[in-house]
PDB file of the backbone (N, CA, C, O) and the ligand in Angstrom, with CONECT records:
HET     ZN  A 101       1
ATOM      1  N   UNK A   1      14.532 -16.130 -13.479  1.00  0.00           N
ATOM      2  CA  UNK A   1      15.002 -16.662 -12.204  1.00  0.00           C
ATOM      3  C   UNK A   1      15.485 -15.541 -11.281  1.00  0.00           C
ATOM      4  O   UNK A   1      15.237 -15.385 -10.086  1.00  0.00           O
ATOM      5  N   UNK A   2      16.464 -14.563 -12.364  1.00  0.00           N
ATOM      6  CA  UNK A   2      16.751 -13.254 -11.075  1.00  0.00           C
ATOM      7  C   UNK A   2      15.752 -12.529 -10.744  1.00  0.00           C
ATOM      8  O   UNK A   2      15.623 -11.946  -9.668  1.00  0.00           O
ATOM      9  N   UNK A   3      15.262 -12.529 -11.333  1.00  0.00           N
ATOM     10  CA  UNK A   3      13.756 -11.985 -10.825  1.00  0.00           C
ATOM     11  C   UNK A   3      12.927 -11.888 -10.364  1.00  0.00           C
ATOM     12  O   UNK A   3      12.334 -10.811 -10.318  1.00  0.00           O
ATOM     13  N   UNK A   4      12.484 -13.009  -9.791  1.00  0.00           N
ATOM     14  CA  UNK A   4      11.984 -13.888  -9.060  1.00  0.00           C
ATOM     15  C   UNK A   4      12.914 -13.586  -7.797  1.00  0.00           C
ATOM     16  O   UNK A   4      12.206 -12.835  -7.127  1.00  0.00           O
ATOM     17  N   UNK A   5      13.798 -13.716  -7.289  1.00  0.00           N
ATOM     18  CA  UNK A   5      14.750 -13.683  -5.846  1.00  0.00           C
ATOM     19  C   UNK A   5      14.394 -12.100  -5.391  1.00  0.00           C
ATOM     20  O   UNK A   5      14.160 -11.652  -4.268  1.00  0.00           O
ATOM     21  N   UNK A   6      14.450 -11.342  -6.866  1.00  0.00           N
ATOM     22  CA  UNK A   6      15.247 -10.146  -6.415  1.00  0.00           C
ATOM     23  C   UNK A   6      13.617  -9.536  -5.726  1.00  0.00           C
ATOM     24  O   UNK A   6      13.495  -8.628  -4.904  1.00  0.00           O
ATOM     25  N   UNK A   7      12.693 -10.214  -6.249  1.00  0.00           N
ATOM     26  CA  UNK A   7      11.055  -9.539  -5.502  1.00  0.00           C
ATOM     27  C   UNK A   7      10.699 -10.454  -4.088  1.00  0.00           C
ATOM     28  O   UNK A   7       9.813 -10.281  -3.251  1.00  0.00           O
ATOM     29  N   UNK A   8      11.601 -11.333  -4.169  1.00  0.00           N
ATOM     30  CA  UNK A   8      10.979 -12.392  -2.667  1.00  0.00           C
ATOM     31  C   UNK A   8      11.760 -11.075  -1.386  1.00  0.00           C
ATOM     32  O   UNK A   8      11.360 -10.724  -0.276  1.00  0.00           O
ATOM     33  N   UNK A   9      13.094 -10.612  -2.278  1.00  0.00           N
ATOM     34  CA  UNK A   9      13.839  -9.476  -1.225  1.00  0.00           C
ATOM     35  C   UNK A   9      13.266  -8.421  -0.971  1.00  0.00           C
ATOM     36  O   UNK A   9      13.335  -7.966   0.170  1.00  0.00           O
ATOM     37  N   UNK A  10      12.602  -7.807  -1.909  1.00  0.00           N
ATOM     38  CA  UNK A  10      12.122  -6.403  -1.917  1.00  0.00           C
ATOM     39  C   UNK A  10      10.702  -6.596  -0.423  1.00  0.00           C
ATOM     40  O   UNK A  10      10.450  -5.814   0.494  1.00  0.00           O
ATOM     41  N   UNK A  11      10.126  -7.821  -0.733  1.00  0.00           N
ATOM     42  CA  UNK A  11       9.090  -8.101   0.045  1.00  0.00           C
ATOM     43  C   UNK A  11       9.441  -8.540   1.180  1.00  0.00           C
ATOM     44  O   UNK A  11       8.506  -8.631   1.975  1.00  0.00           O
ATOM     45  N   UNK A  12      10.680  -8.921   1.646  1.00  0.00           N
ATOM     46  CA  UNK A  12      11.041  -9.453   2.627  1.00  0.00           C
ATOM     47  C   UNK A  12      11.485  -8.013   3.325  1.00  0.00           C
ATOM     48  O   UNK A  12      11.575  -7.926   4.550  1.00  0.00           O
ATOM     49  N   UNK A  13      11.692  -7.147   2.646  1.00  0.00           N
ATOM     50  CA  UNK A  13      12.352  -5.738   3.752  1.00  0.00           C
ATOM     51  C   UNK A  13      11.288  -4.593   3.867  1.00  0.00           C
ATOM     52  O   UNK A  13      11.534  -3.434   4.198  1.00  0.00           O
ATOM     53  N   UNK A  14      10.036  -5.124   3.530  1.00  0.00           N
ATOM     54  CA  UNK A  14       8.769  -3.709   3.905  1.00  0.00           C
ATOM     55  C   UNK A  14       8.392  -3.515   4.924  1.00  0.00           C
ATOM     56  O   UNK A  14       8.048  -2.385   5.269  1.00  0.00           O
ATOM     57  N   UNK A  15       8.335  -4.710   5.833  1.00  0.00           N
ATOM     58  CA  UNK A  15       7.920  -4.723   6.809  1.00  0.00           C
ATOM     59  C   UNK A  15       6.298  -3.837   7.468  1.00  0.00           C
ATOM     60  O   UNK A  15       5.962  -3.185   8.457  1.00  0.00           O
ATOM     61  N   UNK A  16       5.607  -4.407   6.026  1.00  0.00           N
ATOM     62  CA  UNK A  16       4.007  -3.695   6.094  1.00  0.00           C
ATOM     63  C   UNK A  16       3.267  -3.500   7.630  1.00  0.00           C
ATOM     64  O   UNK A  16       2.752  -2.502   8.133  1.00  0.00           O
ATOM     65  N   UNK A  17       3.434  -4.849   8.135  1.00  0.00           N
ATOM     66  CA  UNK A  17       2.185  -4.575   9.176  1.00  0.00           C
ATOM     67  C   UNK A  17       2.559  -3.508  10.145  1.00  0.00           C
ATOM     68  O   UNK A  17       1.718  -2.691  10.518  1.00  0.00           O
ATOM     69  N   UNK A  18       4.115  -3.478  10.675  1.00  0.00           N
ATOM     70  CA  UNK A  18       3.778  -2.349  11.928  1.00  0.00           C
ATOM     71  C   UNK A  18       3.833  -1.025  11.021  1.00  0.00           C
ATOM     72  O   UNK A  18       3.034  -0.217  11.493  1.00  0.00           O
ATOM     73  N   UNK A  19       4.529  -0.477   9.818  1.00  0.00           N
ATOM     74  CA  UNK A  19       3.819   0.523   9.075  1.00  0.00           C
ATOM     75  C   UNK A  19       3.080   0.922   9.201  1.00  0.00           C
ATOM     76  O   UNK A  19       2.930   1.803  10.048  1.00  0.00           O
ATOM     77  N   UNK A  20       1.993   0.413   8.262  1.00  0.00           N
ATOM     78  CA  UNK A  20       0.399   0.433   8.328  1.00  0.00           C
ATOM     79  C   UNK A  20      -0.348   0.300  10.101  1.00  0.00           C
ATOM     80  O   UNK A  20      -1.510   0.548  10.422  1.00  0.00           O
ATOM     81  N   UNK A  21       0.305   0.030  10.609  1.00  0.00           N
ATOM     82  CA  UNK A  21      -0.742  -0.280  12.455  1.00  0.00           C
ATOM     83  C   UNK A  21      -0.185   1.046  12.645  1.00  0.00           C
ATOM     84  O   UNK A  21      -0.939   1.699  13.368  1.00  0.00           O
ATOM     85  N   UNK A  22       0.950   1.774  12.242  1.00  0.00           N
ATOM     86  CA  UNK A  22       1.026   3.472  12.993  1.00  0.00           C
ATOM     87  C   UNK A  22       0.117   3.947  12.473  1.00  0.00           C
ATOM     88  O   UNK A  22      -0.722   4.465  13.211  1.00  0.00           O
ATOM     89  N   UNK A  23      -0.113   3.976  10.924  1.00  0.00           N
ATOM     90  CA  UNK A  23      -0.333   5.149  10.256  1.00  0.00           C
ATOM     91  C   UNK A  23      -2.651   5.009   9.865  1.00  0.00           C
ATOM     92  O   UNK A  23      -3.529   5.633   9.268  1.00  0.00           O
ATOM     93  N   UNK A  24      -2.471   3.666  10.794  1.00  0.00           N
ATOM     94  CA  UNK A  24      -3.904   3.681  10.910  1.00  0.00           C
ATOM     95  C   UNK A  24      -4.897   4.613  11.670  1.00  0.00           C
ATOM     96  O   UNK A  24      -6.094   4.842  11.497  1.00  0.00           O
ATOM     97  N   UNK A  25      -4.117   5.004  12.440  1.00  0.00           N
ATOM     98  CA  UNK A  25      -4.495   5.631  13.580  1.00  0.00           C
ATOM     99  C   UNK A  25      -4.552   6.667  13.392  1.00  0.00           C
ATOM    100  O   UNK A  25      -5.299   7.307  14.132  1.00  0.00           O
ATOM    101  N   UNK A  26      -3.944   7.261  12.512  1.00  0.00           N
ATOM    102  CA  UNK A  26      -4.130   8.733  11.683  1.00  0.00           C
ATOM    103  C   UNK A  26      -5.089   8.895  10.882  1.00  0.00           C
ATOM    104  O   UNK A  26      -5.729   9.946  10.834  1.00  0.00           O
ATOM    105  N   UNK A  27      -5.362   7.700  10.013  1.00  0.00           N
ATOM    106  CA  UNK A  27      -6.762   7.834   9.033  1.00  0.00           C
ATOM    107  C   UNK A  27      -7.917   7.701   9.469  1.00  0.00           C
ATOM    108  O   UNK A  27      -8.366   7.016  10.389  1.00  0.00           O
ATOM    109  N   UNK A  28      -8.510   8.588   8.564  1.00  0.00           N
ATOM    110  CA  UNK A  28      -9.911   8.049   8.643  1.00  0.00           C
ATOM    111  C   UNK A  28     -10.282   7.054   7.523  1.00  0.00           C
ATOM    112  O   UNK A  28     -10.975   6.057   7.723  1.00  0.00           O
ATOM    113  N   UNK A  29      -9.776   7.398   6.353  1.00  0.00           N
ATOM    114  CA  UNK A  29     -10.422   6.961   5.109  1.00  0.00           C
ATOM    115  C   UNK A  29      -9.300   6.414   4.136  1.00  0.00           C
ATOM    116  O   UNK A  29      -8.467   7.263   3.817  1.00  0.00           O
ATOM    117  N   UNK A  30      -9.108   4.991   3.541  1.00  0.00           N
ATOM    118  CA  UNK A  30      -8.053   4.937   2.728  1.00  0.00           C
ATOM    119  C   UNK A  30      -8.741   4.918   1.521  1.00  0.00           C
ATOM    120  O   UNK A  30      -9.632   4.120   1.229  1.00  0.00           O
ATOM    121  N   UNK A  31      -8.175   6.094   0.612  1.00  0.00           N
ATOM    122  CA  UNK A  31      -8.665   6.210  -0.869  1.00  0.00           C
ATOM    123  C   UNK A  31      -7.224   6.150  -1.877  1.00  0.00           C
ATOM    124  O   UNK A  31      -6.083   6.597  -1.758  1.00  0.00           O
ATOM    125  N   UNK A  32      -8.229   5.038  -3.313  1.00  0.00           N
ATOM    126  CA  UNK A  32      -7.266   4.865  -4.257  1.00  0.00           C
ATOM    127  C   UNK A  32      -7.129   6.117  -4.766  1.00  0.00           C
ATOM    128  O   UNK A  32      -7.922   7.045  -4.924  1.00  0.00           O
ATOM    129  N   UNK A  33      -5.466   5.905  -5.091  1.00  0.00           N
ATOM    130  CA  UNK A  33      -5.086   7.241  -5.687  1.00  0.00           C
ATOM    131  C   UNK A  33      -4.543   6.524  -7.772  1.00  0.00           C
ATOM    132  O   UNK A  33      -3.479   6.154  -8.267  1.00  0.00           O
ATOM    133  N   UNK A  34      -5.509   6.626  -8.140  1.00  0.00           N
ATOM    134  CA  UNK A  34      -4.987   5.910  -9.877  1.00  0.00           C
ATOM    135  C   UNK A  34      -4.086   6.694 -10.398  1.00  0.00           C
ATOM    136  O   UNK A  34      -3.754   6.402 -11.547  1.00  0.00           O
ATOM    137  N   UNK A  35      -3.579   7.611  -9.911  1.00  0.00           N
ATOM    138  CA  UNK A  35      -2.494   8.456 -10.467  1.00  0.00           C
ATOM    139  C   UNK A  35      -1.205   7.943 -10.727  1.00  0.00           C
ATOM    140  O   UNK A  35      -0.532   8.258 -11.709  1.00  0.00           O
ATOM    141  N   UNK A  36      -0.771   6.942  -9.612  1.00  0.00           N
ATOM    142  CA  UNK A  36       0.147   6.453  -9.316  1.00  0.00           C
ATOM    143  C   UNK A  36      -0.094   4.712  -9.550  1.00  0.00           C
ATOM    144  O   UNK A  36      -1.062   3.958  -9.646  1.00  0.00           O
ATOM    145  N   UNK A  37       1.744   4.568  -9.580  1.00  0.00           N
ATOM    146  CA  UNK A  37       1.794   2.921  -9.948  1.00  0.00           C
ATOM    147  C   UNK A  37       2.225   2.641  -8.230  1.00  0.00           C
ATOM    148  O   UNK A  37       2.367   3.545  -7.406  1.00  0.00           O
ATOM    149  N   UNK A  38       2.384   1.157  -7.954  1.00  0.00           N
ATOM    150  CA  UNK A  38       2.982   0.804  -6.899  1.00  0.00           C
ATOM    151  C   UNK A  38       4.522   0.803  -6.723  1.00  0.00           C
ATOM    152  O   UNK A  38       5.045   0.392  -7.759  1.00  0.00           O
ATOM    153  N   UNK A  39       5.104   1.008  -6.107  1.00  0.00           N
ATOM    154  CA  UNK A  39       6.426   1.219  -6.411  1.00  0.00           C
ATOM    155  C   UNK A  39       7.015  -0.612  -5.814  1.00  0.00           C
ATOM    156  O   UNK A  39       8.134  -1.112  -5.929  1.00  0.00           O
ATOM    157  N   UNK A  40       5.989  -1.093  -5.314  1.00  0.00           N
ATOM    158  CA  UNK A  40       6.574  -2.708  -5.412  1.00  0.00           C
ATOM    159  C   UNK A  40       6.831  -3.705  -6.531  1.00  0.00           C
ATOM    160  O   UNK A  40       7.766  -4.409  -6.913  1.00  0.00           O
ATOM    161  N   UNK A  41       5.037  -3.331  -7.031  1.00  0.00           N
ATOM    162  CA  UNK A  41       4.668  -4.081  -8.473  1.00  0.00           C
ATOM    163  C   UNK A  41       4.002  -3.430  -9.156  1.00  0.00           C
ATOM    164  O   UNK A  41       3.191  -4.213  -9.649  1.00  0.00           O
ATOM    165  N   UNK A  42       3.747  -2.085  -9.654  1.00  0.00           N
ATOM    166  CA  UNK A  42       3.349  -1.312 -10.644  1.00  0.00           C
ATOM    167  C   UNK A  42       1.525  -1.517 -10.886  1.00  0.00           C
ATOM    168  O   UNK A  42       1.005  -1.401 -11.996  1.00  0.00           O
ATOM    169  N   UNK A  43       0.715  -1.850  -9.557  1.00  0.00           N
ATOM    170  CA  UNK A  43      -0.091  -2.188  -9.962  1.00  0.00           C
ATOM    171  C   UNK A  43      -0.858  -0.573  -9.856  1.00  0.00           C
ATOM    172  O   UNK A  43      -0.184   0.401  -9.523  1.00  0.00           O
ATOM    173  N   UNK A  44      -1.792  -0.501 -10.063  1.00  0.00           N
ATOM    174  CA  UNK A  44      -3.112   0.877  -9.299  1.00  0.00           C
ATOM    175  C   UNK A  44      -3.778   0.193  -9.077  1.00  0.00           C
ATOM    176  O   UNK A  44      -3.781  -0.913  -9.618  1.00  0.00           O
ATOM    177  N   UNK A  45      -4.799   0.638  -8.004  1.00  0.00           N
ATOM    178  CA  UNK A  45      -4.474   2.353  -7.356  1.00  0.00           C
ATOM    179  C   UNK A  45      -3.104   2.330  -6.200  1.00  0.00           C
ATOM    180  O   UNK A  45      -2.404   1.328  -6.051  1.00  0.00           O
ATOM    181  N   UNK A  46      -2.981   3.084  -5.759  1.00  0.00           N
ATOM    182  CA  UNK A  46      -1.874   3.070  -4.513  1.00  0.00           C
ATOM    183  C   UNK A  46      -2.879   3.538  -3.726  1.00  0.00           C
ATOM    184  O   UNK A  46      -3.932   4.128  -3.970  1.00  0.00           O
ATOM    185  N   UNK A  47      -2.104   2.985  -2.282  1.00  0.00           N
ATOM    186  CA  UNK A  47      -2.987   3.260  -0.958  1.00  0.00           C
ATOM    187  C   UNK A  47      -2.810   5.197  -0.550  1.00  0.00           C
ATOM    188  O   UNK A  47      -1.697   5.719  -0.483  1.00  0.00           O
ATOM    189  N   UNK A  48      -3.527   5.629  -0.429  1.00  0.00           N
ATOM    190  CA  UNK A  48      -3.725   6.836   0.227  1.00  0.00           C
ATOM    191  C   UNK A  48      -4.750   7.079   1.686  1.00  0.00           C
ATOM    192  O   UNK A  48      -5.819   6.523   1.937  1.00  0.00           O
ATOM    193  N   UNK A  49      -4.171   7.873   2.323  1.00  0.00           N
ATOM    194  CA  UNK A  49      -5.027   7.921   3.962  1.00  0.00           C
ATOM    195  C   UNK A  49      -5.904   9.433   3.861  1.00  0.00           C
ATOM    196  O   UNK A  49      -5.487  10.432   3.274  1.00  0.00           O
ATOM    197  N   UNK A  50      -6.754   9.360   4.333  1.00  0.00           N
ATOM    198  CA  UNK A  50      -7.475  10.134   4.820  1.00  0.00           C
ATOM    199  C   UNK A  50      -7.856  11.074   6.049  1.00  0.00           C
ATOM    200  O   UNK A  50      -8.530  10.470   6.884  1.00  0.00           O
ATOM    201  N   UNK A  51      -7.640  12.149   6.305  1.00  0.00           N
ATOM    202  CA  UNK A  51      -7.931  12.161   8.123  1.00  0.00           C
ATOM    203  C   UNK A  51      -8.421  13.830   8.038  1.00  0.00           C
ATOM    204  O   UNK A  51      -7.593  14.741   8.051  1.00  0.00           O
ATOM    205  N   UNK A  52      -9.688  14.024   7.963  1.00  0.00           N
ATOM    206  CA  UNK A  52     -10.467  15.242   8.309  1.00  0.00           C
ATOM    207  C   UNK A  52     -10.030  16.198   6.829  1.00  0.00           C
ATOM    208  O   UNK A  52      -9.313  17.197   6.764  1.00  0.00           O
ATOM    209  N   UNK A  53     -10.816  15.406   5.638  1.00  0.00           N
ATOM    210  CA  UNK A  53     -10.701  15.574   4.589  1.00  0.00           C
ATOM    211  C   UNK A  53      -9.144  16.488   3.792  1.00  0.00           C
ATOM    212  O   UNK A  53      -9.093  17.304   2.871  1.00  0.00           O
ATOM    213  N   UNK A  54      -8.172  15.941   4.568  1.00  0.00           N
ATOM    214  CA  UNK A  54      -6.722  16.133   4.206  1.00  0.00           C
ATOM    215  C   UNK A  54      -6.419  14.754   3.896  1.00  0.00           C
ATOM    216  O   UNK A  54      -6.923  13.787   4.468  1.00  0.00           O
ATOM    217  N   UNK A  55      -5.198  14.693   2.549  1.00  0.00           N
ATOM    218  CA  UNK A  55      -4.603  13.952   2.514  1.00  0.00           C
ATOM    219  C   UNK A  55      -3.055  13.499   3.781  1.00  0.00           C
ATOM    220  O   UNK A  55      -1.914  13.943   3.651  1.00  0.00           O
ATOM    221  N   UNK A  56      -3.392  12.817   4.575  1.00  0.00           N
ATOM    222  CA  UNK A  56      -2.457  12.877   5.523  1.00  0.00           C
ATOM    223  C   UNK A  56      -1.177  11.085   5.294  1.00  0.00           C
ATOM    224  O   UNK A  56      -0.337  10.715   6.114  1.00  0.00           O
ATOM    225  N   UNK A  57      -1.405  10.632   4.407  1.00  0.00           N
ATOM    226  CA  UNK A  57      -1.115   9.672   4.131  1.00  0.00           C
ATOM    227  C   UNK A  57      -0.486   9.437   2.562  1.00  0.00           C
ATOM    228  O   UNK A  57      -1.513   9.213   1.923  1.00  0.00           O
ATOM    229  N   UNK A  58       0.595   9.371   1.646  1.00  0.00           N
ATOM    230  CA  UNK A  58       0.560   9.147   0.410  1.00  0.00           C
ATOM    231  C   UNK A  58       1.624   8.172   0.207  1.00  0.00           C
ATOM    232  O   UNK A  58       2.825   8.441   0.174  1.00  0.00           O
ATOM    233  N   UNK A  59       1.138   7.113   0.085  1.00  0.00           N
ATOM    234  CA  UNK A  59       1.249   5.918  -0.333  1.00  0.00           C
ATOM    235  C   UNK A  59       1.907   5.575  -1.535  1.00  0.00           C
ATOM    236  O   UNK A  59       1.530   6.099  -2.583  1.00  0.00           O
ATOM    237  N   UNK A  60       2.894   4.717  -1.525  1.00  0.00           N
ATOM    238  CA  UNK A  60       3.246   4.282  -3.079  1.00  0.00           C
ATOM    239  C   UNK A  60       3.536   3.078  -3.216  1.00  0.00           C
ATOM    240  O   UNK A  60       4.177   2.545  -4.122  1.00  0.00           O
ATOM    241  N   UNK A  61       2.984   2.553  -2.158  1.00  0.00           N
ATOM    242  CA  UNK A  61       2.289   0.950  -2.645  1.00  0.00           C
ATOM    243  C   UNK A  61       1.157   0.789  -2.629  1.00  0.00           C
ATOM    244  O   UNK A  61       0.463   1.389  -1.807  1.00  0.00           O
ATOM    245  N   UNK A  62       0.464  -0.336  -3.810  1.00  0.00           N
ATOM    246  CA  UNK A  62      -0.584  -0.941  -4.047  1.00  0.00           C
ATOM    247  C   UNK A  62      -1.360  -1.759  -2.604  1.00  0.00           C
ATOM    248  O   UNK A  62      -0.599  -2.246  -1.768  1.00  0.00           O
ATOM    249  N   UNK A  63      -2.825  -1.861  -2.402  1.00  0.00           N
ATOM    250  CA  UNK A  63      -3.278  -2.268  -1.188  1.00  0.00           C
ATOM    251  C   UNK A  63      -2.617  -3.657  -1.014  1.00  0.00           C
ATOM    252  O   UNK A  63      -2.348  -3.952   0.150  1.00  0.00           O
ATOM    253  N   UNK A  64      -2.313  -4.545  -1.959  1.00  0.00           N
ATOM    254  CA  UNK A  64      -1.689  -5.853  -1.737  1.00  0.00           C
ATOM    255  C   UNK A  64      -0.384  -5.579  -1.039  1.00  0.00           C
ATOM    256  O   UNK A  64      -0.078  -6.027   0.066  1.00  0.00           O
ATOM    257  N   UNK A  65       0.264  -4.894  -1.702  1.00  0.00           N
ATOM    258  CA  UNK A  65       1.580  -4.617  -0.681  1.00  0.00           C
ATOM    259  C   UNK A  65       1.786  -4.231   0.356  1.00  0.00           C
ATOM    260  O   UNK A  65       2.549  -4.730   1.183  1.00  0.00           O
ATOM    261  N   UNK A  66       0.953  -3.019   0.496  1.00  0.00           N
ATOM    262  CA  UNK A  66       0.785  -2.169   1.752  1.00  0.00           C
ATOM    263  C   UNK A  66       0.335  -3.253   2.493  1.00  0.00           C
ATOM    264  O   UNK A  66       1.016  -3.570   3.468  1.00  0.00           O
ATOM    265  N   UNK A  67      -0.734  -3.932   2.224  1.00  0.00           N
ATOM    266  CA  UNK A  67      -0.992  -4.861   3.565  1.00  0.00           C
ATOM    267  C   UNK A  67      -0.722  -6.110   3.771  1.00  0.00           C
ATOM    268  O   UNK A  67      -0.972  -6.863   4.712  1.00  0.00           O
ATOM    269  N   UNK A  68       0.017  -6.296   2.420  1.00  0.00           N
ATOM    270  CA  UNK A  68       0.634  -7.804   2.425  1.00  0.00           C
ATOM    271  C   UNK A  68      -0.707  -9.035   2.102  1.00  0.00           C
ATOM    272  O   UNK A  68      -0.376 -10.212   2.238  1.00  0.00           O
ATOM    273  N   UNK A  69      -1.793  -8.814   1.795  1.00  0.00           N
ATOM    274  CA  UNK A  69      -3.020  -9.508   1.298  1.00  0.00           C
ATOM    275  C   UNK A  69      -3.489  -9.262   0.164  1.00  0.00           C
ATOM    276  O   UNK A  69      -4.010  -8.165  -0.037  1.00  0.00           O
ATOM    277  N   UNK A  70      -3.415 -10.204  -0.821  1.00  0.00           N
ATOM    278  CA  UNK A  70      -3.591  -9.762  -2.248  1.00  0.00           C
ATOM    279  C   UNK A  70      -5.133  -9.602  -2.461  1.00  0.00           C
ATOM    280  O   UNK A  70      -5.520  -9.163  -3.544  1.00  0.00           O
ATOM    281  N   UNK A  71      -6.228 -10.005  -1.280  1.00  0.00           N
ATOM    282  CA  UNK A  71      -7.344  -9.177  -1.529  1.00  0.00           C
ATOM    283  C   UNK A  71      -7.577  -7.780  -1.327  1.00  0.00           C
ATOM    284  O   UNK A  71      -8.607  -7.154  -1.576  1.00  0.00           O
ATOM    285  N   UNK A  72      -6.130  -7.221  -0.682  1.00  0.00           N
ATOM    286  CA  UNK A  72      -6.377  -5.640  -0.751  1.00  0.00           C
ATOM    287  C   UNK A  72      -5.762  -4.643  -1.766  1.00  0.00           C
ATOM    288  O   UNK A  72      -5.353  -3.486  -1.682  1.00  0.00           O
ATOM    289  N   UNK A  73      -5.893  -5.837  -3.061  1.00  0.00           N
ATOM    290  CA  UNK A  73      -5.651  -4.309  -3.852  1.00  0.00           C
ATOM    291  C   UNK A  73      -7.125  -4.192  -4.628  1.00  0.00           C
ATOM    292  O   UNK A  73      -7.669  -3.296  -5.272  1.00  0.00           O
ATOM    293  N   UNK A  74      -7.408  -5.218  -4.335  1.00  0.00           N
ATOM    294  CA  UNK A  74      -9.382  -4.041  -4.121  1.00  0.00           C
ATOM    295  C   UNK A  74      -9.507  -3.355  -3.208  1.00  0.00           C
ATOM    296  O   UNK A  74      -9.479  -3.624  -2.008  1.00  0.00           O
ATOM    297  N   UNK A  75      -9.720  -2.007  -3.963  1.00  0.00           N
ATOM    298  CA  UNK A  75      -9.333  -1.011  -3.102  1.00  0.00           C
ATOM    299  C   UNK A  75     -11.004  -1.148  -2.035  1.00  0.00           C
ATOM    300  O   UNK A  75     -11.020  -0.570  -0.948  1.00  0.00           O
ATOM    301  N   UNK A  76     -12.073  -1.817  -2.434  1.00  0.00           N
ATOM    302  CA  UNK A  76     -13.372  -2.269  -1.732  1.00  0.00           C
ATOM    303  C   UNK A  76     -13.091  -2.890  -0.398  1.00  0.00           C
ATOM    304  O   UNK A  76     -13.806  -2.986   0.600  1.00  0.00           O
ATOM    305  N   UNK A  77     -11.661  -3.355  -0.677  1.00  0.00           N
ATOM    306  CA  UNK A  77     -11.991  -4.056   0.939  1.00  0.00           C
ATOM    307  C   UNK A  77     -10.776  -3.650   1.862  1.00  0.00           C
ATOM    308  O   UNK A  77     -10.149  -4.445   2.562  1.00  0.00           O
ATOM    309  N   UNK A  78     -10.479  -1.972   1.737  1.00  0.00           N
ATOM    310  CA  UNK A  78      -9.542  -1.216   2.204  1.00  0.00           C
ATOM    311  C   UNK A  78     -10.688  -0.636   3.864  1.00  0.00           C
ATOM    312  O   UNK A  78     -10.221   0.144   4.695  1.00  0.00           O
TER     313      UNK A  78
HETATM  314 ZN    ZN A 101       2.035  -3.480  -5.110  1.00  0.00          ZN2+
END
């Protein structure tokens, strides 16, 4: 049960979308990084950005989190 509250909070203070709408504009390319867990829900890959083959982006949430759509932690439809 605490457990449950204590992740409805964590998700309630990310505030993904205007995040992600800055840091779009910097990438070119979002690539999974499997190195890493999500620091929301421990899933892989974590989101990583791309921009003129530099890593300009490092991510430590999973694509579901980062974008708040649980079809994006296929990282396929990043
Ligand atoms: Zn996650």
């Amino acid at each position: 049960m605490s457990s449950r509250s204590r992740k409805a909070r964590a998700k309630f203070t990310l505030a993904p979308v205007e995040q992600t709408h800055e840091d779009r504009t910097l990438v070119n390319a979002w690539v999974p990084d499997y190195g890493k867990q999500c620091e929301n829900c421990g899933e892989t890959p974590v989101v990583t950005g791309v921009a003129g083959g530099r890593v300009v982006y490092h991510g430590s949430l999973c694509g579901a989190c980062s974008w708040g759509d649980s079809a994006c932690s296929d990282p396929a439809n990043w």
